[in-house]
C-alpha positions as CSV (number, residue, x, y, z in Angstrom):
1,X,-21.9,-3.1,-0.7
2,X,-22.4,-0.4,-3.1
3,X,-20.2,2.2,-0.8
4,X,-17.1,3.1,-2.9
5,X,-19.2,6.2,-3.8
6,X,-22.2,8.8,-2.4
7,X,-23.8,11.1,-4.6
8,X,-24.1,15.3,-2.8
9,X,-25.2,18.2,-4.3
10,X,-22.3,21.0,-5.3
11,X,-22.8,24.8,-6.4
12,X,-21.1,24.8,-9.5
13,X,-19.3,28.2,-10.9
14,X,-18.0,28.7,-14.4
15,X,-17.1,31.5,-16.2
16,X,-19.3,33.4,-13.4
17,X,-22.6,31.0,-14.3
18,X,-23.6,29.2,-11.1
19,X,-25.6,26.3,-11.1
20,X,-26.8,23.3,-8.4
21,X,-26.2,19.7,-9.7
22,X,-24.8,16.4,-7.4
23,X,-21.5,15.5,-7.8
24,X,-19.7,11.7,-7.1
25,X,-17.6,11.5,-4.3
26,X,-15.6,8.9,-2.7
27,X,-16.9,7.6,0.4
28,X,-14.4,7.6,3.6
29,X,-14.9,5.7,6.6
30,X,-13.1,4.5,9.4
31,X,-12.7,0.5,9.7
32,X,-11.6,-1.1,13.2
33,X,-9.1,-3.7,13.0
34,X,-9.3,-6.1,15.5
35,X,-6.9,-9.4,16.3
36,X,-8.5,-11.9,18.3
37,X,-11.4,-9.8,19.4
38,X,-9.0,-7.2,20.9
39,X,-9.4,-3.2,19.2
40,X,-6.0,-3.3,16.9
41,X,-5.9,0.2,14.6
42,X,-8.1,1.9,13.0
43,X,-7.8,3.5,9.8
44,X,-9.5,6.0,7.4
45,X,-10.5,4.0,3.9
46,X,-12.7,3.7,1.2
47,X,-15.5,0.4,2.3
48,X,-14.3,-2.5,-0.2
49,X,-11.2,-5.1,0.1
50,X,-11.8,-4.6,4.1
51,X,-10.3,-8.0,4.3
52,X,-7.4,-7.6,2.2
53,X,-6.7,-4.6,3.7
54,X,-6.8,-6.0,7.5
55,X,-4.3,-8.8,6.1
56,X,-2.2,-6.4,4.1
57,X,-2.1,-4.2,7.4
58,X,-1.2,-7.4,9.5
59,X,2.2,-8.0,6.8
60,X,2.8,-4.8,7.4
61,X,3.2,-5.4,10.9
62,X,5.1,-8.4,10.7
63,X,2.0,-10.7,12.2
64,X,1.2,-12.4,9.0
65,X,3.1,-14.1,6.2
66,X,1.5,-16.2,4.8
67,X,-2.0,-17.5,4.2
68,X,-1.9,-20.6,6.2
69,X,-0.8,-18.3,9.2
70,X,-4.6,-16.8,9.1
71,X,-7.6,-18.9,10.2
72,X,-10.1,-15.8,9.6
73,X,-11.4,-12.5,8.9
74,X,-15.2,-11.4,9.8
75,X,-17.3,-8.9,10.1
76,X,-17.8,-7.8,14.0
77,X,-21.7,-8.3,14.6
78,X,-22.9,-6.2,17.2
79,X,-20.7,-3.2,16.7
80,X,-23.4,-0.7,17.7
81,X,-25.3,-0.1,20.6
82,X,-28.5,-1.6,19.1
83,X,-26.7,-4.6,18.1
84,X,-26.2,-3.9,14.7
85,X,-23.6,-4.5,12.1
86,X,-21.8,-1.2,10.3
87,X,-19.5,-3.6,8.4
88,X,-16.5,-0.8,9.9
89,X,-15.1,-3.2,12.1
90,X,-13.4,-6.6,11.5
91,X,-12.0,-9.0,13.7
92,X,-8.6,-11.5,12.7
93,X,-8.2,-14.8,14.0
94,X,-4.7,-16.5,13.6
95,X,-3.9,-19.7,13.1
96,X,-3.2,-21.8,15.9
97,X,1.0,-21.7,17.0
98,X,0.9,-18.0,15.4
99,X,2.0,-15.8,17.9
100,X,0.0,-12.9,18.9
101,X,1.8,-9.7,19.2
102,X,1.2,-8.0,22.7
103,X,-1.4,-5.3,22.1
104,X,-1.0,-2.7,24.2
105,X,-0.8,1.5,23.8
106,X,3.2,1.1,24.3
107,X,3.4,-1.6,21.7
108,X,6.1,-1.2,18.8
109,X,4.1,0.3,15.9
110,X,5.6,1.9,12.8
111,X,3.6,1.7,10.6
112,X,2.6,5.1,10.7
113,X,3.8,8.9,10.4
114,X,2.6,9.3,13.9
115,X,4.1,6.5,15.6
116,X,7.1,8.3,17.6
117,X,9.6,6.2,15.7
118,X,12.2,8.1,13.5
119,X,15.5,7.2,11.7
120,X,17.5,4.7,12.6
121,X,14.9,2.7,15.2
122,X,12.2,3.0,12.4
123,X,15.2,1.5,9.5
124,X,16.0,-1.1,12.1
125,X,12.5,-2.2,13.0
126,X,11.7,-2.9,10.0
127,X,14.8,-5.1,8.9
128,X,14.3,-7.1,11.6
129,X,10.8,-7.3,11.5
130,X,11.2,-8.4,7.4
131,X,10.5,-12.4,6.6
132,X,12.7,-12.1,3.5
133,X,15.4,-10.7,2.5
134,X,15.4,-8.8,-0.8
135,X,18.5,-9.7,-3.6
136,X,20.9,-7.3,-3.6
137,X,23.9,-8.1,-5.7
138,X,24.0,-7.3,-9.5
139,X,22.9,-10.2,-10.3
140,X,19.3,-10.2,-8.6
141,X,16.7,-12.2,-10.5
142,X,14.5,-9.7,-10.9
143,X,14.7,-7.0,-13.3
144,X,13.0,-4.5,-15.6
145,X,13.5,-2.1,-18.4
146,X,13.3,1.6,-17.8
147,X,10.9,1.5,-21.0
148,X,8.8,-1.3,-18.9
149,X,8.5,0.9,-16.1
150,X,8.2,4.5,-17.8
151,X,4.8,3.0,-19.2
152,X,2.8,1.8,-15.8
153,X,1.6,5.3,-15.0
154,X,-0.5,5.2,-18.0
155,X,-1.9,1.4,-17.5
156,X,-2.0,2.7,-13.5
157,X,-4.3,5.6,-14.8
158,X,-6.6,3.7,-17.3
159,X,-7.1,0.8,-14.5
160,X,-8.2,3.4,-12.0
161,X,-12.5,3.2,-12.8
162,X,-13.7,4.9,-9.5
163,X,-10.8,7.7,-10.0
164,X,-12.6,8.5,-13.0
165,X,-15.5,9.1,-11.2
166,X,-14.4,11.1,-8.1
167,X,-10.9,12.1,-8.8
168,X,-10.3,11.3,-5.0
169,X,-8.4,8.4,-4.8
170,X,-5.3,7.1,-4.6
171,X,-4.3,4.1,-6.5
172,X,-1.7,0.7,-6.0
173,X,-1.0,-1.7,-8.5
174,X,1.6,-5.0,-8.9
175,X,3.0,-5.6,-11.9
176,X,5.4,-7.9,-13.6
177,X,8.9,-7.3,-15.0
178,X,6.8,-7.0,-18.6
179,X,4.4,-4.7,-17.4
180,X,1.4,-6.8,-17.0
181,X,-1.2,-5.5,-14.6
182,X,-1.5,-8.1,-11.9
183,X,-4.1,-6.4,-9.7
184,X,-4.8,-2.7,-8.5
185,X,-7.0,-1.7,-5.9
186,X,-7.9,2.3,-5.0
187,X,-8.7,3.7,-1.5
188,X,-8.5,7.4,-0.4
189,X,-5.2,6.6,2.0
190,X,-2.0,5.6,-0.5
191,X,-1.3,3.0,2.5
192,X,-4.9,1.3,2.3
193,X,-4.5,0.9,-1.3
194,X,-1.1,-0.8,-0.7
195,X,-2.3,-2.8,2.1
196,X,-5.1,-4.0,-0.1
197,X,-3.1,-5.3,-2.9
198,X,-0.5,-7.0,-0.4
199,X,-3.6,-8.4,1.9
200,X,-5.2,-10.1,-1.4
201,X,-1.6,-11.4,-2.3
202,X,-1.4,-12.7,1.1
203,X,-4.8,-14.5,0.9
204,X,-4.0,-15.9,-2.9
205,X,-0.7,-17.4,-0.9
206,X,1.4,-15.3,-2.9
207,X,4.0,-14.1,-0.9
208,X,6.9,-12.9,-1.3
209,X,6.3,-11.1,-4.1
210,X,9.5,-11.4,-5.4
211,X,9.2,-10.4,-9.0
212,X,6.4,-7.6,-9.1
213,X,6.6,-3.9,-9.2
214,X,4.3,-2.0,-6.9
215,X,3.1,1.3,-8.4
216,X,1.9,4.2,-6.2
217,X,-0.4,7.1,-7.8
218,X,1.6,9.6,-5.1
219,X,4.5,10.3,-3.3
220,X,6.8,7.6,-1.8
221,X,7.2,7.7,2.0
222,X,8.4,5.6,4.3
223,X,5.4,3.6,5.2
224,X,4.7,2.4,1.7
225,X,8.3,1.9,1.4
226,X,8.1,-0.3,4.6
227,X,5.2,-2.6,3.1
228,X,6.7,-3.0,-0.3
229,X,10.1,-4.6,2.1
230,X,7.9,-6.4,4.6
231,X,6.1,-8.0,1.2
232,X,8.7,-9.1,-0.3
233,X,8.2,-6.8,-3.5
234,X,11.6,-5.8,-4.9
235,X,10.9,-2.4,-6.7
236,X,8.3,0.7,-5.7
237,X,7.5,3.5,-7.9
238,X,6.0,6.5,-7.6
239,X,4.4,9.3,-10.1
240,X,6.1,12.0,-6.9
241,X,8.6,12.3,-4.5
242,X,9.8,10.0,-2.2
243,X,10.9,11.0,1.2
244,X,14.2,11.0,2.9
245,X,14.0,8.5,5.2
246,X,12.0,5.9,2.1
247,X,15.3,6.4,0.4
248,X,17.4,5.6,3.4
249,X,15.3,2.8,3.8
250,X,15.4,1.5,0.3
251,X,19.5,1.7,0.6
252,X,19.5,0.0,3.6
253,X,17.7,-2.8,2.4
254,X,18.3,-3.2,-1.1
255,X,14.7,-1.6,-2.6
256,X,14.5,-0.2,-5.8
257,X,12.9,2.8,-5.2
258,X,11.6,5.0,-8.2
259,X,10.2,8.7,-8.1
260,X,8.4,11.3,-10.6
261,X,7.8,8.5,-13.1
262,X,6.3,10.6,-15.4
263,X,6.7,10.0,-19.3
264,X,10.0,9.0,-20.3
265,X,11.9,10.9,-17.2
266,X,12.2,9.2,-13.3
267,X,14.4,9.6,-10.5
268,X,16.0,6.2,-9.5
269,X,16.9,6.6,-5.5
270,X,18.3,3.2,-4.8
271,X,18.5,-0.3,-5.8
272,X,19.6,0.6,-9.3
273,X,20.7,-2.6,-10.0
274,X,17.7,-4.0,-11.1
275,X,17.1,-1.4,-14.0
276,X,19.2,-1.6,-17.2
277,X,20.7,1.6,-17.3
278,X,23.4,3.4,-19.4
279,X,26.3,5.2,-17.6
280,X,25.1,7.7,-15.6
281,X,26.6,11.2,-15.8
282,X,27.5,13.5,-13.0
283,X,26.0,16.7,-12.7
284,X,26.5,19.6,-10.4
């Protein structure tokens, strides 16, 4: 739809020269998600994978699973006043025997910072809420070098073709215990960009994604720590911090969760098990 990006002029300053020239920006607007015609969330994004992104948002949840479990996605006609289509809302239809979670303002959402949830009812939520369980033992079929992983920031970075443009986006990707790129999508909320890649691997009927690496382009919190559980996806890493309760989350439920992957150095939280690492010595 040729939205991803807007063109506005800027007043440039360097060295104390000042000069007028348009600049490339990422676009942002709000998209309504709707299941079965009734208002769902809404959420600031970047127009593109709106689809994906209402799926990914929906695994998230712990409404959708698998493909089969979705009969459709579409564009709401008539979303203005006049009857016309701003292509910012979309409607879900499940598949017939799914059930539909009751919508309502008290309903249990944690998917978000703001929710009202904290601690232990968000950690519990979201193991029961989880279709699959992730391999814990020491023997878990998934794993990956530290070398693998200490190189996805770069293929992260070089994947990232609007960021190069706007510098205003943040970036997901899925990759495979060798480090193959398996898709990326960008989007100016972290979460959108992780609902996108899970909402596509959804629709593909790929689920659980039980031997990919998800790679943020910021910080790990407890949301995208939640959808990389909820999908299945055994290890999330992050180029920052992750928070408290991502960690707590990641120990409960056997995540490998990675932080300030930068170069050669990272921070490995929990689920160390999957990484082959020397002896680890105690500091401090």
């Amino acid at each position: 739809m040729g939205r991803v990006t807007a063109r506005r002029n800027v007043i440039r300053i360097r060295d104390g020269a000042v000069t007028t020239r348009p600049d490339t920006l990422v676009v942002e607007e709000p998209l309504e998600i709707r299941l079965g015609g009734k208002p769902l969330a809404i959420t600031m994004r970047t127009p593109g994978d709106d689809f994906a992104l209402a799926a990914g948002f929906l695994v998230s949840e712990g409404v959708l699973a698998s493909a089969d479990e979705l009969a459709n996605i579409v564009y709401c006609a008539g979303a203005t006043d006049d009857g016309g289509n701003t292509y910012n809302v979309v409607d879900v239809r499940l598949a017939d025997g799914v059930p539909v979670p009751d919508i309502t303002l008290e309903r249990n959402v944690y998917t978000t910072s703001s929710c009202g949830l904290c601690g232990k009812a968000s950690l519990d939520a979201v193991r029961t809420q989880a279709r699959w369980a992730l391999d814990t033992g020491p023997k878990a079929p998934f794993r990956i070098e530290p070398t693998t992983l200490a190189a996805l920031p770069d293929r992260l970075r070089a994947a990232q073709r609007v960021f190069e443009r706007t510098g205003g986006l943040h970036a997901a990707a899925l990759f495979g215990a060798d480090g193959e790129l398996l898709d990326i999508r960008e989007d100016v909320g972290r979460h959108n960009a992780v609902d996108k890649v899970i909402g596509r691997a959804l629709q593909q009927g790929l689920l659980p994604l039980s031997s990919a690496v998800l790679m943020v382009s910021g910080r790990a919190s407890f949301e995208l720590a939640q959808k990389a559980v909820m999908a299945g996806i055994p290890v999330l890493a992050a180029v920052s911090a992750p928070s408290s309760l991502a960690v707590d989350l990641a120990a409960e439920t056997g995540l490998t969760l990675v932080g300030f992957l930068r170069g050669n150095s990272m921070n490995v939280y929990a689920g160390e098990h999957r990484l082959a690492l020397p002896t680890a010595t105690a500091t401090g």
